[in-house]
LODREN-651321 format. One record per atom (N, C-alpha, C): residue number from 1; residue in three letters; atom name; x negated, y negated, z negated. Coordinates in nm, 4 decimals, padded with zeros to 6 digits. Example, Ala and Ser with C-alpha at 12.3 -4.5 7.8 and 13.67 -1.06 7.14 Angstrom:
REM LODREN-651321
ATOM	resi	resn	name	X	Y	Z
ATOM	1	ALA	N	-01.3190	00.5690	-00.7800
ATOM	1	ALA	CA	-01.2300	00.4500	-00.7800
ATOM	1	ALA	C	-01.3200	00.3300	-00.7800
ATOM	2	SER	N	-01.2850	00.2250	-00.7080
ATOM	2	SER	CA	-01.3670	00.1060	-00.7140
ATOM	2	SER	C	-01.2900	-00.0030	-00.7870
//
This chain:
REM LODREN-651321
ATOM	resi	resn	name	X	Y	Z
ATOM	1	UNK	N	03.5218	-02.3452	06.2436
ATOM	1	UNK	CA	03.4008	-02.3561	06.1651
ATOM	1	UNK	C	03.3148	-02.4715	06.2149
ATOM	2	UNK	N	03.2999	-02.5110	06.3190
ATOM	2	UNK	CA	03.2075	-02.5617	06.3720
ATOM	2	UNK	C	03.2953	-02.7155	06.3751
ATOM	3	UNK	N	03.4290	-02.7503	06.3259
ATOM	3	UNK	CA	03.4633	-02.8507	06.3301
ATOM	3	UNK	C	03.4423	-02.8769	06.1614
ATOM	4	UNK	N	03.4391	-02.8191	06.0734
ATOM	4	UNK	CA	03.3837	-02.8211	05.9414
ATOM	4	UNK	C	03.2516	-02.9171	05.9158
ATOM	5	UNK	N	03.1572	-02.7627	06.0204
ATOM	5	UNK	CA	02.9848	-02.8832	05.9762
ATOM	5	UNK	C	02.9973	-02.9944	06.0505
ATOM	6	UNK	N	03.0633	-03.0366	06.1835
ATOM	6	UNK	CA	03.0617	-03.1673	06.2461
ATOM	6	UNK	C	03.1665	-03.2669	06.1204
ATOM	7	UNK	N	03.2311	-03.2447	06.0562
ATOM	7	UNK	CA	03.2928	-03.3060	05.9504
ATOM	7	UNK	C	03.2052	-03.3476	05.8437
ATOM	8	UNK	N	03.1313	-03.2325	05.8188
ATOM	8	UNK	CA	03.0436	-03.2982	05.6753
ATOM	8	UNK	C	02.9014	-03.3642	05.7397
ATOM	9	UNK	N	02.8602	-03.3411	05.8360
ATOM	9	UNK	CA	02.7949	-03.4485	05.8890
ATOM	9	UNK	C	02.7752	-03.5576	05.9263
ATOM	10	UNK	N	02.8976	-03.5634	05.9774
ATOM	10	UNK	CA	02.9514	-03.6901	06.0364
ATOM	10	UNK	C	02.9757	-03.7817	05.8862
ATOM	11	UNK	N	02.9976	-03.7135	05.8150
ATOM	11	UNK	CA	03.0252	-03.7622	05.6528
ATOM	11	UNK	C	02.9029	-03.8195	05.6011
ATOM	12	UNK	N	02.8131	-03.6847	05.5736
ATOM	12	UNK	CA	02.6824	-03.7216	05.4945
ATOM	12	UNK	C	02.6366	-03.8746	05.6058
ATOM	13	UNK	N	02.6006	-03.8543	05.7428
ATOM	13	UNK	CA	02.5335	-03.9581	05.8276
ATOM	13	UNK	C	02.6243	-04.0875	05.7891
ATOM	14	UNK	N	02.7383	-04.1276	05.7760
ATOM	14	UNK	CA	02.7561	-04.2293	05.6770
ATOM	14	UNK	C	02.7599	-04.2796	05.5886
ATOM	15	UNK	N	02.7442	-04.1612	05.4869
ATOM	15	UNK	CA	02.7431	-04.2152	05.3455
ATOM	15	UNK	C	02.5762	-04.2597	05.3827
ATOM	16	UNK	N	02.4940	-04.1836	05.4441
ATOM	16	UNK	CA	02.3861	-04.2778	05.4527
ATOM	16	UNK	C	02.3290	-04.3986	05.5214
ATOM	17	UNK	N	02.4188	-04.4357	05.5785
ATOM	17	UNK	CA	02.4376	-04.5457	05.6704
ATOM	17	UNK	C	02.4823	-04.6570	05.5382
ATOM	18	UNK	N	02.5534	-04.6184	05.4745
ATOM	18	UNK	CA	02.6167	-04.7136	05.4227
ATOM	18	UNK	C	02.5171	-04.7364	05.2917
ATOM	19	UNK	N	02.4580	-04.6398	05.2565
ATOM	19	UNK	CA	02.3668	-04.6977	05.1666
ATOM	19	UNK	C	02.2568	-04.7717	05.2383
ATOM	20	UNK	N	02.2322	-04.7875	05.3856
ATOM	20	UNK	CA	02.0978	-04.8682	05.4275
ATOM	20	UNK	C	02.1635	-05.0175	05.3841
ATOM	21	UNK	N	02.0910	-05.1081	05.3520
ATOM	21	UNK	CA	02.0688	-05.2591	05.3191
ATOM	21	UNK	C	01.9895	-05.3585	05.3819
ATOM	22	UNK	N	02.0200	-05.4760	05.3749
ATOM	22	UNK	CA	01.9498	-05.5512	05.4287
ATOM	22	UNK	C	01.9305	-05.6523	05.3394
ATOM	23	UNK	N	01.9678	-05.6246	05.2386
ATOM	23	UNK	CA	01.9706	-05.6777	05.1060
ATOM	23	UNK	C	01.8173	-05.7090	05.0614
ATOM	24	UNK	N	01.7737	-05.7678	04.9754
ATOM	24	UNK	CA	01.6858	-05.7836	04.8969
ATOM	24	UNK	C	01.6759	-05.7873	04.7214
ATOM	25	UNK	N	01.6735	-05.6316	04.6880
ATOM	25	UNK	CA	01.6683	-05.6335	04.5398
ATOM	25	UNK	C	01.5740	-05.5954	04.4652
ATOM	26	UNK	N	01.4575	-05.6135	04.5471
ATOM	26	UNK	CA	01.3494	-05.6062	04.4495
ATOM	26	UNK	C	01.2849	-05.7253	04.3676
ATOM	27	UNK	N	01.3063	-05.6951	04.2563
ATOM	27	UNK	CA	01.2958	-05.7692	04.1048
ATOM	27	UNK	C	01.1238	-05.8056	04.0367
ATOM	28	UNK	N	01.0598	-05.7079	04.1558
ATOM	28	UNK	CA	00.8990	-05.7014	04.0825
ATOM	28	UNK	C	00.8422	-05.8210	04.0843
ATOM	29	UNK	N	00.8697	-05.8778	04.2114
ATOM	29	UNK	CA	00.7895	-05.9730	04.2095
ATOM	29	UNK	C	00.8264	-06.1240	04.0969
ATOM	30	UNK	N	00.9179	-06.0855	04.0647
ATOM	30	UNK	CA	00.9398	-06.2406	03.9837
ATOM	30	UNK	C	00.9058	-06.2110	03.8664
ATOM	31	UNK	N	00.8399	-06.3263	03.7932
ATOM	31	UNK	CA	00.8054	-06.3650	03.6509
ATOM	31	UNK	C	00.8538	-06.3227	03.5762
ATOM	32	UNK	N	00.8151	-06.2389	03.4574
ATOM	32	UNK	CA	00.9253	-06.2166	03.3441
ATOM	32	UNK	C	01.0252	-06.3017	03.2781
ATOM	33	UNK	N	01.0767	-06.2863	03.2697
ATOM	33	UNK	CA	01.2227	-06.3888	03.2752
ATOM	33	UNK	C	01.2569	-06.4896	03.3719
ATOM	34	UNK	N	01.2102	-06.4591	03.4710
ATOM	34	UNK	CA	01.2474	-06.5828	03.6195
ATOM	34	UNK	C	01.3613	-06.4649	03.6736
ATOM	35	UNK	N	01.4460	-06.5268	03.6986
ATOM	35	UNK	CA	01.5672	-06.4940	03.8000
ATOM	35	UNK	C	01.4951	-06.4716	03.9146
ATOM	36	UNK	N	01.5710	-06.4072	04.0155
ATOM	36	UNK	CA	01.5421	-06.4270	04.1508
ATOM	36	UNK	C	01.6253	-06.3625	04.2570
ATOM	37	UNK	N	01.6794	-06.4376	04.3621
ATOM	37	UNK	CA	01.7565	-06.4240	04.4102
ATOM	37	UNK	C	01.7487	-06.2816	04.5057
ATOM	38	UNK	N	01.8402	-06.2002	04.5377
ATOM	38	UNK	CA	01.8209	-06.1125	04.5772
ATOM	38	UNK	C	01.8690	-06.0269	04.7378
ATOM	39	UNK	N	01.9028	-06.1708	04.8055
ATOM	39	UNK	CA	01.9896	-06.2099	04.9554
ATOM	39	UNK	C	01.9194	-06.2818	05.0174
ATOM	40	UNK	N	01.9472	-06.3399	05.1187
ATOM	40	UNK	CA	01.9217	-06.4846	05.1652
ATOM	40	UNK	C	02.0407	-06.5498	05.1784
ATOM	41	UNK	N	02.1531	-06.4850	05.2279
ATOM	41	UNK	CA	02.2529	-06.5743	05.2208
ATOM	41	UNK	C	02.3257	-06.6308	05.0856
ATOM	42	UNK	N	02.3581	-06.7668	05.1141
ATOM	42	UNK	CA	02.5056	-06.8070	05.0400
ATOM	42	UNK	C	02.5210	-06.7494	04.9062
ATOM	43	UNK	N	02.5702	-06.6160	05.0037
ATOM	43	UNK	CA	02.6542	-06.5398	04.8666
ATOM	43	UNK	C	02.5660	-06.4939	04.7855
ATOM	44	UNK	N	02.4469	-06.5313	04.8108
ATOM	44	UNK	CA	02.3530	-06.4529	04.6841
ATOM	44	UNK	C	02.2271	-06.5480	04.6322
ATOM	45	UNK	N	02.2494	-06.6823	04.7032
ATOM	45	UNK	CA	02.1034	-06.7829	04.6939
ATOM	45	UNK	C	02.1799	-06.8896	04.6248
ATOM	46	UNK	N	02.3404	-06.9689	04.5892
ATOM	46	UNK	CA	02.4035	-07.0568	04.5233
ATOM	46	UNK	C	02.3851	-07.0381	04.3750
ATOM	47	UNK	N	02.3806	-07.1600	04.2820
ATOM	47	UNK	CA	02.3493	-07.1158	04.1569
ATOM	47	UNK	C	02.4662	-07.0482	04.0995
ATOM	48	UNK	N	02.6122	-07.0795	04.1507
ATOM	48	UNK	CA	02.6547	-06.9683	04.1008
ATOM	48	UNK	C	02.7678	-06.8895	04.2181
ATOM	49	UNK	N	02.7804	-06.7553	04.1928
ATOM	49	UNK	CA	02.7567	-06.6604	04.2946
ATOM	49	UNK	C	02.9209	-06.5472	04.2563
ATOM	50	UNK	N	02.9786	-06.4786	04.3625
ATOM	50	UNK	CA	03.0907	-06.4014	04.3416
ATOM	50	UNK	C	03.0006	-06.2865	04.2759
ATOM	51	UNK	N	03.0377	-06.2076	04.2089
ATOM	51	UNK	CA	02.9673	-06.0676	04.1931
ATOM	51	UNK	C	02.9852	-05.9807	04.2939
ATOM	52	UNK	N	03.0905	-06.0013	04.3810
ATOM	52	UNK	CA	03.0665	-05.9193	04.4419
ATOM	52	UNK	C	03.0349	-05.9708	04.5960
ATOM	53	UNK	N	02.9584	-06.0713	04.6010
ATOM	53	UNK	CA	02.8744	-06.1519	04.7023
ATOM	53	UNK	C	03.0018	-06.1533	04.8617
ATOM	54	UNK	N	03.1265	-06.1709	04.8140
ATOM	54	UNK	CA	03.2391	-06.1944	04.9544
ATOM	54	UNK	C	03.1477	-06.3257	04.9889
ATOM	55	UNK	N	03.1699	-06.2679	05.1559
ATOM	55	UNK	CA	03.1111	-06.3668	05.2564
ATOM	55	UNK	C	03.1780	-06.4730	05.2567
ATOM	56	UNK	N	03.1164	-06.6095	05.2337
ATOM	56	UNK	CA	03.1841	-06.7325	05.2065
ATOM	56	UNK	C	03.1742	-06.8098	05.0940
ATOM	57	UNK	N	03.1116	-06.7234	04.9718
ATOM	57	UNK	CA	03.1333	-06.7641	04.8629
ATOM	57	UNK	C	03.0185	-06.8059	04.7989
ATOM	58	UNK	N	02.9997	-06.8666	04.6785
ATOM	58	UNK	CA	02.8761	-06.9434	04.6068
ATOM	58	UNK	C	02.9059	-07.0948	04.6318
ATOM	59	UNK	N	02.8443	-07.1404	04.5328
ATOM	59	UNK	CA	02.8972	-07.2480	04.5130
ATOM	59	UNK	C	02.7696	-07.3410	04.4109
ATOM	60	UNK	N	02.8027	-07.5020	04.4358
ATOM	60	UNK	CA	02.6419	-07.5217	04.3351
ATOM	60	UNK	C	02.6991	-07.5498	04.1988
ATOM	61	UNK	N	02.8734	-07.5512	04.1992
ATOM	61	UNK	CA	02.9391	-07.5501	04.0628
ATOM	61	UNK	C	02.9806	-07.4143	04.0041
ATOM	62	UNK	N	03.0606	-07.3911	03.9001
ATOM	62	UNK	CA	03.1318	-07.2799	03.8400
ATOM	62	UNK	C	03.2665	-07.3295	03.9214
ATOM	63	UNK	N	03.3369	-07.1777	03.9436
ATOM	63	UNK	CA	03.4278	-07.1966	03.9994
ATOM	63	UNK	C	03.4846	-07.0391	04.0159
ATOM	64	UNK	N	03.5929	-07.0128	04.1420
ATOM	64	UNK	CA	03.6237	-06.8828	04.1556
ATOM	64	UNK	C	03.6021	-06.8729	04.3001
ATOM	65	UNK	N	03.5833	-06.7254	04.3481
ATOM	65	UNK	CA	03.5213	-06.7081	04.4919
ATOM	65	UNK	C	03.6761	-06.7070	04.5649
ATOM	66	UNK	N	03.6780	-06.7687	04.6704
ATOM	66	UNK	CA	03.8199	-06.7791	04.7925
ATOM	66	UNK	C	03.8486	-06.6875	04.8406
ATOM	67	UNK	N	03.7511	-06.5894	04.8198
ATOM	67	UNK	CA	03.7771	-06.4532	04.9057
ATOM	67	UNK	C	03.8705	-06.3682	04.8051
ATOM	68	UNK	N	03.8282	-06.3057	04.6911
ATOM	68	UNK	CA	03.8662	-06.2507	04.5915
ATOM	68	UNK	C	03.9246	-06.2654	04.4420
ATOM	69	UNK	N	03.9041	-06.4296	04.4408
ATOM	69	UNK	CA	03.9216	-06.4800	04.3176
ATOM	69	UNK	C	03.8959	-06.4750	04.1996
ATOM	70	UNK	N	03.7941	-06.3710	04.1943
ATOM	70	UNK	CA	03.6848	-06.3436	04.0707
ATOM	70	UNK	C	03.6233	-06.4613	04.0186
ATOM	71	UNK	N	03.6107	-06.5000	03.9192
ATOM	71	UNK	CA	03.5533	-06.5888	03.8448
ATOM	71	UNK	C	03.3556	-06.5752	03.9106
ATOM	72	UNK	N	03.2950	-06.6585	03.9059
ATOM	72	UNK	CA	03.1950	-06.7060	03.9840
ATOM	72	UNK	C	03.0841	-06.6962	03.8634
ATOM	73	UNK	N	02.9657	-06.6212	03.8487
ATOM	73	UNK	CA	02.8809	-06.6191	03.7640
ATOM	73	UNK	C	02.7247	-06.6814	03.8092
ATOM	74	UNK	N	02.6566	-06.7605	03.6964
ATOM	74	UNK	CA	02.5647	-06.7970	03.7006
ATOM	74	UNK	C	02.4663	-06.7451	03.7406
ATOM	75	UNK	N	02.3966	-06.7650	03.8994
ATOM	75	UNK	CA	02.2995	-06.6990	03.9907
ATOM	75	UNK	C	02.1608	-06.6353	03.8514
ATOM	76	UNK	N	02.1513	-06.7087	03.7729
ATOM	76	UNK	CA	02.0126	-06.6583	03.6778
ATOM	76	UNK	C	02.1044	-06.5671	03.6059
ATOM	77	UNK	N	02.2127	-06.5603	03.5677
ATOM	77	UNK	CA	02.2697	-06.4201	03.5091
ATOM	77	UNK	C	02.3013	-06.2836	03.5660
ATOM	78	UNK	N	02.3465	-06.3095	03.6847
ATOM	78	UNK	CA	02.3898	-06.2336	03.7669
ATOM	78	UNK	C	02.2211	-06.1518	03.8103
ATOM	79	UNK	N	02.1202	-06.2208	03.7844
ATOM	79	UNK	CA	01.9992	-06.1365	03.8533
ATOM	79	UNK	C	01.9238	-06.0668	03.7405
ATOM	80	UNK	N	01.9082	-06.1503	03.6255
ATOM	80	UNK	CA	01.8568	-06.1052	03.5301
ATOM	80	UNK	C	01.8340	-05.9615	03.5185
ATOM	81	UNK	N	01.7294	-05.8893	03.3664
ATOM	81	UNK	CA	01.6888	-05.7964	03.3665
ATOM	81	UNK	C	01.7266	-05.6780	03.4798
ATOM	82	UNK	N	01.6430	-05.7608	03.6223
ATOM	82	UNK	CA	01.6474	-05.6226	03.6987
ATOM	82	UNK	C	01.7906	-05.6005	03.8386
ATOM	83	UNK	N	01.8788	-05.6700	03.8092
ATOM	83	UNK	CA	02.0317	-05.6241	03.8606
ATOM	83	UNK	C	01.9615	-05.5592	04.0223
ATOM	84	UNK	N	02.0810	-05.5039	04.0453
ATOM	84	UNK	CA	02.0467	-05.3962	04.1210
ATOM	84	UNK	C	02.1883	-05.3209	04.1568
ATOM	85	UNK	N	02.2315	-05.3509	04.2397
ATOM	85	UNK	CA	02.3852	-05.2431	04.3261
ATOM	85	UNK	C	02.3465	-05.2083	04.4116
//
């Protein structure tokens, strides 16, 4: 029993770990219809950006990210109304 609750604890304490961020996605402060970047790094400050921000990637052209090979989306699209993961 007692290896049970040390199981789902040990569980829950990472799933909340893993939701902490160091991210920056708050959207309030920018202008209605101003983009705004939502990182500091690279992967989230290049005009255009992996979606799924692999370390390394962004770029000041269109292109595909080296990490994953996802096609590379336009930093003002990718932020627009709000975005938020």
């Amino acid at each position: 029993m007692k290896k049970i609750i040390f199981s789902i604890l040990t569980i829950a304490t990472l799933g909340l770990a893993a939701c902490g961020s160091d991210h920056q996605h708050d959207q309030g402060n920018a202008a209605p219809g101003e983009a705004k970047a939502h990182g500091s790094s690279k992967e989230y400050t290049s005009a255009y950006i992996c979606p799924m921000h692999c370390e390394g990637s962004g770029s000041d052209q269109a292109g595909t990210c080296p990490a994953c090979g996802m096609d590379y989306v336009a930093q003002a699209e990718h932020v627009k109304d709000g975005h938020n993961h």
